[in-house]
MIKEMAR-232563 format. One record per residue (C-alpha): chain; residue in one letter; residue number from 1; x, y, z. Coordinates in pm, whole numbers, plus 50000, padded with zeros to 5 digits. Each point is the difference from the previous one (the first is absolute). Example, Ala and Ser with C-alpha at 12.3 -4.5 7.8 and 13.67 -1.06 7.14 Angstrom:
BEGIN
{A A 1 {51230 49550 50780}}
{A S 2 {50137 50344 49934}}
END
This chain:
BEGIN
{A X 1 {50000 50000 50000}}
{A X 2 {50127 50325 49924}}
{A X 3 {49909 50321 50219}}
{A X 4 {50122 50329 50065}}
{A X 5 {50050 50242 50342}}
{A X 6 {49853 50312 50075}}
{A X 7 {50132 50201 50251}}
{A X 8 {49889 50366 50132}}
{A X 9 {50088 50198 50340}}
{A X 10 {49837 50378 50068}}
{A X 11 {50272 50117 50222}}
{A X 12 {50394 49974 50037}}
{A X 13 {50039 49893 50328}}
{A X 14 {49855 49628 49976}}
{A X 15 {50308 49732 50042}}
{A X 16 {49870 49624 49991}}
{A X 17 {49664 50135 49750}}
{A X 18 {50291 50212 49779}}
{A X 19 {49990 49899 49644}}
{A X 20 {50345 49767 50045}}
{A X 21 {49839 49865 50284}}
{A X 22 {49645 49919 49811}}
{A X 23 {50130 49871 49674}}
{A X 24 {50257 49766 50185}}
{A X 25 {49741 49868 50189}}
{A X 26 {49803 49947 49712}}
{A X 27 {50287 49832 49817}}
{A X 28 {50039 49754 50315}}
{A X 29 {49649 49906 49965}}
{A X 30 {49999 49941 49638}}
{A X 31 {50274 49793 50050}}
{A X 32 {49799 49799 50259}}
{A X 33 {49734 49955 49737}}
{A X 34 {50203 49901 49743}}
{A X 35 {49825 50386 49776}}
{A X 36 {50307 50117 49805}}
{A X 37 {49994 50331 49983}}
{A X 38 {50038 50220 49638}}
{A X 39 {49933 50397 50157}}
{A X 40 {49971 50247 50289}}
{A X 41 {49735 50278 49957}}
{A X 42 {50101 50241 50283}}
{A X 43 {49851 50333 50111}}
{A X 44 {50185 50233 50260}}
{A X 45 {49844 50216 50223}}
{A X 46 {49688 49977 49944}}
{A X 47 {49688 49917 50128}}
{A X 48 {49768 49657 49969}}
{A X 49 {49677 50234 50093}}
{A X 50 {50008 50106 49613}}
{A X 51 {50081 49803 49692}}
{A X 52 {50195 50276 49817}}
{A X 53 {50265 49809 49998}}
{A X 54 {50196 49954 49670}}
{A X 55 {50154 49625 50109}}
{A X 56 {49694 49887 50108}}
{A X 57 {49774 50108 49697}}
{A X 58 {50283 49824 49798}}
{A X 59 {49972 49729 50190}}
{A X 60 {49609 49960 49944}}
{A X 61 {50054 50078 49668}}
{A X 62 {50257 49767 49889}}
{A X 63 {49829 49706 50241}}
{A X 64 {49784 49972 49625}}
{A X 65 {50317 49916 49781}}
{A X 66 {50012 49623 50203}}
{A X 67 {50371 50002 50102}}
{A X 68 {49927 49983 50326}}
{A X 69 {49786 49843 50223}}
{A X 70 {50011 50101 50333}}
{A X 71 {50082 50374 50253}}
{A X 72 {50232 49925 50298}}
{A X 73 {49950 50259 50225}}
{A X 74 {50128 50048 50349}}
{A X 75 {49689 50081 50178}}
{A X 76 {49639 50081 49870}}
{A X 77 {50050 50372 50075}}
{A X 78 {50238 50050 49747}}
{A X 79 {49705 49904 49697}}
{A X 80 {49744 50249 50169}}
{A X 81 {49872 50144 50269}}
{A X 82 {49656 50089 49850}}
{A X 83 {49783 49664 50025}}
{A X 84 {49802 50136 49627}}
{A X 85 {50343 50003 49866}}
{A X 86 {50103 49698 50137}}
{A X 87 {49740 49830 49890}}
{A X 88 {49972 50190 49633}}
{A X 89 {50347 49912 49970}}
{A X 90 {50018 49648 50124}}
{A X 91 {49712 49904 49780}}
{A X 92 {50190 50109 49681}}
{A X 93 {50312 49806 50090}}
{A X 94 {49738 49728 50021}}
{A X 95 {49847 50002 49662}}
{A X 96 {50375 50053 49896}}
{A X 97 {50102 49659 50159}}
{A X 98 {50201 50158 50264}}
{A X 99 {49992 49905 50338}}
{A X 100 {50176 50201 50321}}
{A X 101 {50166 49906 50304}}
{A X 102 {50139 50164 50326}}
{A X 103 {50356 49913 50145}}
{A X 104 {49870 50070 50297}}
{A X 105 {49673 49941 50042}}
{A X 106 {49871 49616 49924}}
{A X 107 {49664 50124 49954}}
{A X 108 {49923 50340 49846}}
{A X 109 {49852 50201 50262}}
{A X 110 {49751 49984 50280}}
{A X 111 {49725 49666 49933}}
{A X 112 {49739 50235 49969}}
{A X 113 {50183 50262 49764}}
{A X 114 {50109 49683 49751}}
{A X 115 {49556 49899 49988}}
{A X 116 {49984 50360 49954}}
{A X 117 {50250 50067 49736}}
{A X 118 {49831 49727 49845}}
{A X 119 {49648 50080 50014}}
{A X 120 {50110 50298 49836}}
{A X 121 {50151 49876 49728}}
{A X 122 {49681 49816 49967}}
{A X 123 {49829 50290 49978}}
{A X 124 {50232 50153 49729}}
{A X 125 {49936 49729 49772}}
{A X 126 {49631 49970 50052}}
{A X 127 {50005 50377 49918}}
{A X 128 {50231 49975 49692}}
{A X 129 {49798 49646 49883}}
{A X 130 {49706 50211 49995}}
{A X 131 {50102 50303 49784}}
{A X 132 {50197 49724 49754}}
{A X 133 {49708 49862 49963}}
{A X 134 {49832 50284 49860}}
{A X 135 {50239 50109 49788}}
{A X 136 {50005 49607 49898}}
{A X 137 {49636 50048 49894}}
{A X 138 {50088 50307 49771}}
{A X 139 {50252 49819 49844}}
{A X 140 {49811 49704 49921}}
{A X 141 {49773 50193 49810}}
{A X 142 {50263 50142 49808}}
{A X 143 {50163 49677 49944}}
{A X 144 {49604 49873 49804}}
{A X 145 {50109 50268 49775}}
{A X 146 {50368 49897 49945}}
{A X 147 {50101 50357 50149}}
{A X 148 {50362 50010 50097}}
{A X 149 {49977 50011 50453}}
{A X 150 {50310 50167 50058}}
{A X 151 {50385 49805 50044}}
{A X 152 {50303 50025 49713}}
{A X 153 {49842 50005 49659}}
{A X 154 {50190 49648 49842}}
{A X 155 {50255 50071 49761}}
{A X 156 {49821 50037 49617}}
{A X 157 {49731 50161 50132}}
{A X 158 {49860 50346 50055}}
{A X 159 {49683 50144 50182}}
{A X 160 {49723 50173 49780}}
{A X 161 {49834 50314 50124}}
{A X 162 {49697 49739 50098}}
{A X 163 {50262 49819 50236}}
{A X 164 {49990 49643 49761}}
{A X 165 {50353 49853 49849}}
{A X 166 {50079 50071 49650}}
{A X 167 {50295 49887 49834}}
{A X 168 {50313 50231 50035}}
{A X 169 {50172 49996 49659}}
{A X 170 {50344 50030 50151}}
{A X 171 {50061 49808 50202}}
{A X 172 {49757 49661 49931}}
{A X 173 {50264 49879 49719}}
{A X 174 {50268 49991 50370}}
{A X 175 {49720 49752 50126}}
{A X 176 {49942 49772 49663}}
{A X 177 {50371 50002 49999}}
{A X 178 {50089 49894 50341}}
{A X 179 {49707 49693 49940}}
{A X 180 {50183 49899 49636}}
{A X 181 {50320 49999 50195}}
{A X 182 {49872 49751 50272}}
{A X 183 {49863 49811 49761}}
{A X 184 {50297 49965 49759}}
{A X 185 {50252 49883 50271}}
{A X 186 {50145 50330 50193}}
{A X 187 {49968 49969 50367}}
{A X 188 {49906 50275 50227}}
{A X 189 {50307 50148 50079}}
{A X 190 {50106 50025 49649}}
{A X 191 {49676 50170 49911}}
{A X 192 {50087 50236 50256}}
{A X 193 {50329 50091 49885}}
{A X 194 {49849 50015 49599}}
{A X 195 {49725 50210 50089}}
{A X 196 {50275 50236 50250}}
{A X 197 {50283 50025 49700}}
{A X 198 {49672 50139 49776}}
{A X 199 {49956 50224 50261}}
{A X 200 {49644 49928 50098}}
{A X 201 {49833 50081 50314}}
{A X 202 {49747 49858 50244}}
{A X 203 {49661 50215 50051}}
{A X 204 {50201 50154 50300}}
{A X 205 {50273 50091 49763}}
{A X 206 {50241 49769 50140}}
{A X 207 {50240 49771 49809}}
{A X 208 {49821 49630 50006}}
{A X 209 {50081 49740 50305}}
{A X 210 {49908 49653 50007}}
{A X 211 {49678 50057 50208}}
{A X 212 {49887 50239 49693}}
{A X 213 {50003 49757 49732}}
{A X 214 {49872 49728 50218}}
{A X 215 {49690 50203 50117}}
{A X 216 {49960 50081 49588}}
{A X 217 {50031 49630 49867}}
{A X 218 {49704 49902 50294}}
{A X 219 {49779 50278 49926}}
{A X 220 {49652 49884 49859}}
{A X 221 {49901 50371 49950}}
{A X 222 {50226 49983 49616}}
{A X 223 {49717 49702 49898}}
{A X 224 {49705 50271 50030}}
{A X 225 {49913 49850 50340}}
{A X 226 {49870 50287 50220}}
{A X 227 {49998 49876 50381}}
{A X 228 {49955 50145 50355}}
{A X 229 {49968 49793 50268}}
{A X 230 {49782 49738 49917}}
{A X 231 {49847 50175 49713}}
{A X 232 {50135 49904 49662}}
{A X 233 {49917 50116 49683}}
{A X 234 {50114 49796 49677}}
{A X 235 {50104 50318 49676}}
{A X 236 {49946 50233 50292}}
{A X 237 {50269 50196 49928}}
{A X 238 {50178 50002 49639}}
{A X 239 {50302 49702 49938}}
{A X 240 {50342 50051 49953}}
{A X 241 {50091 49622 49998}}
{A X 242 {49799 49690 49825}}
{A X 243 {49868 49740 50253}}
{A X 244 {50236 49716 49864}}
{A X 245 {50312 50206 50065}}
{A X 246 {49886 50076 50334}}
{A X 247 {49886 49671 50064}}
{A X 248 {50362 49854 49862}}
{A X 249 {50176 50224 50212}}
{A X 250 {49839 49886 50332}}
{A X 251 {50055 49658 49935}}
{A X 252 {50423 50039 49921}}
{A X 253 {49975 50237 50346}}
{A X 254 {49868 49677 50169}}
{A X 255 {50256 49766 49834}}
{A X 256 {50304 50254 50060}}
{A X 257 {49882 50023 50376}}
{A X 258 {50212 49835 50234}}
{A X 259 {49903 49932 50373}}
{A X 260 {50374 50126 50079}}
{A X 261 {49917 50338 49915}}
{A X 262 {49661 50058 50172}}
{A X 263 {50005 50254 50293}}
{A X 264 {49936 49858 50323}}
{A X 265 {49777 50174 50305}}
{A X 266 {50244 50017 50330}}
{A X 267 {49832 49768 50214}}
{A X 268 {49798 50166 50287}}
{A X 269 {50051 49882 50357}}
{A X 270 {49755 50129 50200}}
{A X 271 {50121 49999 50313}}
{A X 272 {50372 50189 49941}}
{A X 273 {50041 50211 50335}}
{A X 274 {49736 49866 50175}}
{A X 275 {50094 49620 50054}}
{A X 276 {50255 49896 50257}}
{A X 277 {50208 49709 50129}}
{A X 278 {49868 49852 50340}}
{A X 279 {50331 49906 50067}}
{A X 280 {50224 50329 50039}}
{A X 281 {49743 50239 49866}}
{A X 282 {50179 50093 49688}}
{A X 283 {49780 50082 49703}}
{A X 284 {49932 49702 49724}}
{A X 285 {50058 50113 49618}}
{A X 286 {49834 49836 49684}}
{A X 287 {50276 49725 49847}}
{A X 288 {49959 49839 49725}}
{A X 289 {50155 49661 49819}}
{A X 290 {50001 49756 49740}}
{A X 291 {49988 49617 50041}}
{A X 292 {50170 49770 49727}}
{A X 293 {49640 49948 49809}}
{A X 294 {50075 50401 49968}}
{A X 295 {49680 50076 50253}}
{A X 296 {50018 50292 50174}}
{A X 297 {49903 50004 50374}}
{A X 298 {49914 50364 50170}}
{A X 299 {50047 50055 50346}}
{A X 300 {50143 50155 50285}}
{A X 301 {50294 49998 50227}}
{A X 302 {50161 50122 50288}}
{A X 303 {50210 50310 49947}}
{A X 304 {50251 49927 50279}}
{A X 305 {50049 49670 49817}}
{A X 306 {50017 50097 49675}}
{A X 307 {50285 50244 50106}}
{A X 308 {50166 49818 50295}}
{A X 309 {49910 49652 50013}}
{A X 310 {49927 50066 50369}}
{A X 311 {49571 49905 49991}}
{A X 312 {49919 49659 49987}}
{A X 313 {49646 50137 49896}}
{A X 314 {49869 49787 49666}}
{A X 315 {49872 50149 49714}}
{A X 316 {49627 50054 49942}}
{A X 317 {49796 49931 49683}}
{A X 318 {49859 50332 49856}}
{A X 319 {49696 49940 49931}}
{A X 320 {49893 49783 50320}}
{A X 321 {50074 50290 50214}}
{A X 322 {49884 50283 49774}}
{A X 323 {49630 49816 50002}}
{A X 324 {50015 49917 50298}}
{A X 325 {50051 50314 50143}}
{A X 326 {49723 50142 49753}}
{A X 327 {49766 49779 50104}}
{A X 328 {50044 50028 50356}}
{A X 329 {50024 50384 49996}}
{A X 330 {49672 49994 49809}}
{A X 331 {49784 49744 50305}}
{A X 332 {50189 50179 50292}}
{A X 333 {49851 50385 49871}}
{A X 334 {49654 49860 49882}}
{A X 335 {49932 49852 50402}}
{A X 336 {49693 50161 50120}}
{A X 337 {50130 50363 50113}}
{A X 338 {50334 50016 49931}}
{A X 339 {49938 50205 49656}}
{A X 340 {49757 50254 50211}}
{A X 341 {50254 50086 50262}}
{A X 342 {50310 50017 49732}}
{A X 343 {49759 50287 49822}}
{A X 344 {49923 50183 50311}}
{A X 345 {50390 49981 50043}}
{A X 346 {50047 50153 49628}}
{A X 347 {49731 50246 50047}}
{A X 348 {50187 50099 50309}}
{A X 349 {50281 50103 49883}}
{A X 350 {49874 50157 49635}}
{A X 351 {49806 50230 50291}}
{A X 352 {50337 50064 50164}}
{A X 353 {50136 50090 49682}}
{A X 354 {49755 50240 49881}}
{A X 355 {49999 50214 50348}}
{A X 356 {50373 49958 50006}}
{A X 357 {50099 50380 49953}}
{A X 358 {50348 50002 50004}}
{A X 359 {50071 49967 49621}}
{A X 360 {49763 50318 49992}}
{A X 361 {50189 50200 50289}}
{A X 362 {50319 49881 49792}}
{A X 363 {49896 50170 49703}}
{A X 364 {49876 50314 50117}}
{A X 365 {50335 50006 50209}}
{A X 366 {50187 49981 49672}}
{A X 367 {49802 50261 49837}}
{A X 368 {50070 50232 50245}}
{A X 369 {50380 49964 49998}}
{A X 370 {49977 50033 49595}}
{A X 371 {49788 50305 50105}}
{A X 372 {50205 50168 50243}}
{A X 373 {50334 49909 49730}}
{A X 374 {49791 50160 49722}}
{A X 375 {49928 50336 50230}}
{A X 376 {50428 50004 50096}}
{A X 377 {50070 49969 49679}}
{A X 378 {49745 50303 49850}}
{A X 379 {50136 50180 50309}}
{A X 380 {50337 49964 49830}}
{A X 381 {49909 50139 49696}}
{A X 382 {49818 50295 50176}}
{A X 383 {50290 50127 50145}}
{A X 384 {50214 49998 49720}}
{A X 385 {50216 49669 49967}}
{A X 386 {50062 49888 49711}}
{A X 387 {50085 49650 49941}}
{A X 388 {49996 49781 49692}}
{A X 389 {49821 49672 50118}}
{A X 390 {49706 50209 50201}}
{A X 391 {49780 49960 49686}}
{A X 392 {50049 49614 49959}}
{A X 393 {49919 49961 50417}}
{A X 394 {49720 50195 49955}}
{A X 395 {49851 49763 49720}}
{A X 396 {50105 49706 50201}}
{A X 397 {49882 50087 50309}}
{A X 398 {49660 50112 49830}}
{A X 399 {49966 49616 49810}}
{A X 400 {50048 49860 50376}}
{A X 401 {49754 50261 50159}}
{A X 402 {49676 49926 49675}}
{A X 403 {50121 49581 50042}}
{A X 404 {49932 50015 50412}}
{A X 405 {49671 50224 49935}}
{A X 406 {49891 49693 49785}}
{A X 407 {50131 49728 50252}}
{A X 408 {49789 50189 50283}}
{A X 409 {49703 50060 49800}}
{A X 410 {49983 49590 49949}}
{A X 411 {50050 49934 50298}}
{A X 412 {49735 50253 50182}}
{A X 413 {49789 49831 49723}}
{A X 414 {50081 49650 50081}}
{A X 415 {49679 49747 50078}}
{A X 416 {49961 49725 50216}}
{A X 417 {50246 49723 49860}}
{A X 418 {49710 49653 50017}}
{A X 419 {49740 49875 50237}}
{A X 420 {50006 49680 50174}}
{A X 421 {49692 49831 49804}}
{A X 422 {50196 50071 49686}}
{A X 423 {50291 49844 50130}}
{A X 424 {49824 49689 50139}}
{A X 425 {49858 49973 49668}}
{A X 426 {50317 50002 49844}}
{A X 427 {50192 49719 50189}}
{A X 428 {49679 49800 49883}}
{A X 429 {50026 50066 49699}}
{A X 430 {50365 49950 49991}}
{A X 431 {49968 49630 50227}}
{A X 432 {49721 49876 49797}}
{A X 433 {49992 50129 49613}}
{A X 434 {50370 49887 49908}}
{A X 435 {50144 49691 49876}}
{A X 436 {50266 49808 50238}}
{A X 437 {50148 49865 49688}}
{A X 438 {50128 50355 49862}}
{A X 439 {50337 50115 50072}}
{A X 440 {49865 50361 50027}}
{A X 441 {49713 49931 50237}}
{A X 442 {50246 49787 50214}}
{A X 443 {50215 50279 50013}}
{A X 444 {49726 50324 50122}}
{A X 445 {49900 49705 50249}}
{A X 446 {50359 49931 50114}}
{A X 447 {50101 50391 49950}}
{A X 448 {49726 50165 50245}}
{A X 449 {49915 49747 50232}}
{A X 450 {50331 49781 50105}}
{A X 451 {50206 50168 50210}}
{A X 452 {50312 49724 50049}}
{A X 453 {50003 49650 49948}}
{A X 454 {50219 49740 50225}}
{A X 455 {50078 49618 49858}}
{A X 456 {50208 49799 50271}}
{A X 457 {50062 49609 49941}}
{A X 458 {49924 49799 50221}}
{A X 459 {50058 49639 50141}}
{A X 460 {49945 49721 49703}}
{A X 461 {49984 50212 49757}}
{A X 462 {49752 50217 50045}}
{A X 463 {49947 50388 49998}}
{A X 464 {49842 50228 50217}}
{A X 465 {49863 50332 49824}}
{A X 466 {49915 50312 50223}}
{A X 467 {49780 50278 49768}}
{A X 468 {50011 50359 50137}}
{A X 469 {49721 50181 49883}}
{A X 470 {49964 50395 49977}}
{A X 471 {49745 50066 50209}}
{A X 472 {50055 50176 50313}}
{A X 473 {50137 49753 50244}}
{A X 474 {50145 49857 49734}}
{A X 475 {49811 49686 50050}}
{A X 476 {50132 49661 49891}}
{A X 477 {49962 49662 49904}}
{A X 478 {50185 49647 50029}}
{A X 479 {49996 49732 49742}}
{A X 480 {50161 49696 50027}}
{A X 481 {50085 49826 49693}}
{A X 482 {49668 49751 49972}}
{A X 483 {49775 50274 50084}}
{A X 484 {50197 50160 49717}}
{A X 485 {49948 49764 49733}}
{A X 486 {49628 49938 50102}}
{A X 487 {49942 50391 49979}}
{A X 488 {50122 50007 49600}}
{A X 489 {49865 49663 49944}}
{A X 490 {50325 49873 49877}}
{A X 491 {50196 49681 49982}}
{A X 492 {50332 49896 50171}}
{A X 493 {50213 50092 49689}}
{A X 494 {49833 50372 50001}}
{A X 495 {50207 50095 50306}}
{A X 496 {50285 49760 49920}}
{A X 497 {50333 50242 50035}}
{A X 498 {50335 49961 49823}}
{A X 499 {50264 49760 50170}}
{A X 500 {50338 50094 50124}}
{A X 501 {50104 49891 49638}}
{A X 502 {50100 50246 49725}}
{A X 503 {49634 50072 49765}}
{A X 504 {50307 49975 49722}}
{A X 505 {50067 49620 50049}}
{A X 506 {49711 49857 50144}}
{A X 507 {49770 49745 49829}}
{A X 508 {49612 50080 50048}}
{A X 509 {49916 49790 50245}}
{A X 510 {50227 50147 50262}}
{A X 511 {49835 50343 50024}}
{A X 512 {49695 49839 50191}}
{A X 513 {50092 49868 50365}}
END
């Protein structure tokens, strides 16, 4: 897995939270997790109660591009300090495949803020589901009358003042050429450097890459095949390439294929930062290995010894534990009562949040000091001074003075963050509308509602696993390793765990005990 830090501090007299301090710490635990680090987004001296902050919009920005897929942070209050932002921000890294953890922290804040952070992010996507829907409906309708709904006009075509495709005269013959050369034997990246030394360009006006030609040689639009979403309509949209050359093309893409080549998804283990060895209380990173018959087994492992070969803590299978824990989490919350007094809880503290005043007194504190800098400064001027950089304060401190007006206006504004009913209804929703076979759902369950996790082996080879839930005695659980498999309804071999044996030289059979 690859990830990347961020690290911020708003002052210059913090030692162990300085940035050296933060991003070694961060390093250390990427180590432990076996996360190899490719960047460092870092913002100095300034403050996580506002996201102007040019490392951390890159960060959110390039979290899109998929080189990364996890933040290491040293403590939650370096992401934000708002809990809108937080949750805005969290939910885009989200979407993005991006997932964040704390150095410090095993679980991300508070039980209740981590169901609240959640039940706003909830909310957010309700909210945005809602408007995309309508604009999904407009759309639609343009899409019955082949209209063009927005996105990169493909190359060889233009838009009409109508909004429907016509063919572009200059550029199509690029498109009929780059099919004939498929077909006729060049490969991809020979296309690409034919279609370069004729110095065409992409509908970006870039020189061509691999991914442009391959998007081209797949697109059904150049048969006259209008489509959007599950609307298609065949001569839709005029043809730049005959259906047998189109068709011939796809089948030598298939045949030229190989498996070798194919991208693979980093595999997801769930429980990175919150699972931990019974035995010395080290955390237990996501392994994985490859028997002889060239099967590959997922699971995790004790970081102590992985590193030091101190632990005599086995390995445990992946996806055993990940259900298990799901499934557990998901009867422990849904007893009678427990989800009414974790949303009083929530409720509780979105109250304390919303007549907490000191971000407000903050502000207005600020504002006066850019106020009483403004009035020196025009004093200055009044009595004569001349100096050259007076102007530029002036405009400075001005931008500071209109951008705290606006931060005190919202939050004299603010509302109520969510009642309890709507959170009760929520962690319903949430326990009871989601499938324990998707990764995704596993993970919101595992994300908001586990606090730590504890697996200790125990006499005959057994385990013992301890679930610490976020609620706010942090109550728990214990599990021994039959009521284990009769909670998942698994077999023996579904829990079965690696042997001391190397997963590069043993035969099948010994992986189950």
């Amino acid at each position: 897995m690859n990830g990347v830090i961020y690290a911020r501090y708003s002052s210059h007299n913090q030692r162990e939270e300085s940035i050296e301090g933060q991003v070694r710490k961060c390093r250390e635990f990427a180590e432990s997790q076996n996360i190899t680090i490719i960047g460092e987004y870092v913002d100095r001296a300034l403050s996580g109660k506002t996201d102007k902050r040019d490392s951390f919009q890159r960060l959110i920005k390039d979290s899109n591009k998929g080189h990364f897929q996890c933040v290491i942070m040293y403590t939650l209050d370096r992401f934000a300090r708002n809990r809108y932002d937080s949750a805005h921000y969290k939910s885009i890294l989200k979407k993005n495949g991006v997932r964040l953890f704390y150095t410090e922290q095993s679980i991300t804040d508070e039980p209740e803020g981590i169901i609240l952070e959640s039940v706003l992010e909830g909310m957010a996507e309700y909210y945005s589901e809602n408007l995309a829907r309508g604009i999904r409906r407009g759309m639609k309708e343009n899409a019955y009358k082949c209209m063009i709904n927005g996105g990169y006009m493909p190359l060889g075509y233009r838009k009409t003042p109508d909004k429907k495709y016509e063919i572009d005269p200059t550029t199509a013959p690029i498109v009929r050429e780059i099919f004939d050369l498929y077909v006729n034997g060049k490969t991809q990246r020979q296309i690409v450097d034919i279609l370069n030394e004729k110095g065409y360009r992409t509908v970006k006006g870039m020189p061509f890459r691999l991914g442009s030609i391959s998007g081209i040689l797949v697109n059904k639009k150049y048969t006259g095949l209008y489509s959007f979403g599950d609307i298609e309509i065949k001569d839709g949209i005029p043809s730049i390439i005959d259906e047998e050359t189109f068709n011939k093309v796809q089948d030598m893409l298939k045949k030229n294929k190989r498996a070798s080549g194919r991208m693979k998804a980093p595999m997801q283990y769930m429980l990175t930062g919150k699972l931990y060895c019974g035995i010395c209380g080290s955390t237990m990173v996501g392994e994985s290995g490859t028997s002889r018959t060239g099967t590959i087994y997922n699971y995790y492992k004790c970081s102590d010894r992985k590193k030091k070969g101190n632990c005599k803590k086995e390995a445990e299978k992946k996806d055993f534990i990940e259900q298990l824990i799901v499934d557990t989490t998901i009867s422990e919350i849904m007893k009678p009562g427990v989800i009414k007094e974790i949303a009083y809880n929530v409720a509780e503290l979105a109250n304390r949040e919303f007549n907490d005043k000191s971000r407000l007194i903050s502000l207005q504190e600020q504002l006066k000091g850019v106020q009483t800098a403004i009035r020196n400064l025009l004093r200055l001027v009044e009595q004569g001074i001349d100096t050259d950089d007076v102007g530029d304060r002036l405009l400075d401190l001005n931008a500071q003075k209109t951008d705290l007006q606006k931060q005190i206006a919202k939050e004299e504004n603010k509302k109520p963050l969510i009642s309890k009913e709507r959170i009760e209804f929520w962690l319903t929703d949430l326990l009871t509308n989601g499938s324990r076979e998707d990764p995704d759902y596993q993970q919101r369950i595992i994300d908001t509602l586990v606090n730590k996790v504890y697996v200790f082996d125990t006499d005959g080879g057994g385990r013992k696993f301890v679930i610490i839930f976020n609620t706010s005695n942090n109550t728990r659980t214990e599990i021994n390793l039959d009521k284990a498999k009769e909670i998942i309804g698994s077999n023996f071999k579904g829990s079965a765990r690696p042997t001391k044996k190397s997963l590069l030289s043993f035969d099948k059979r010994d992986f189950f005990e």
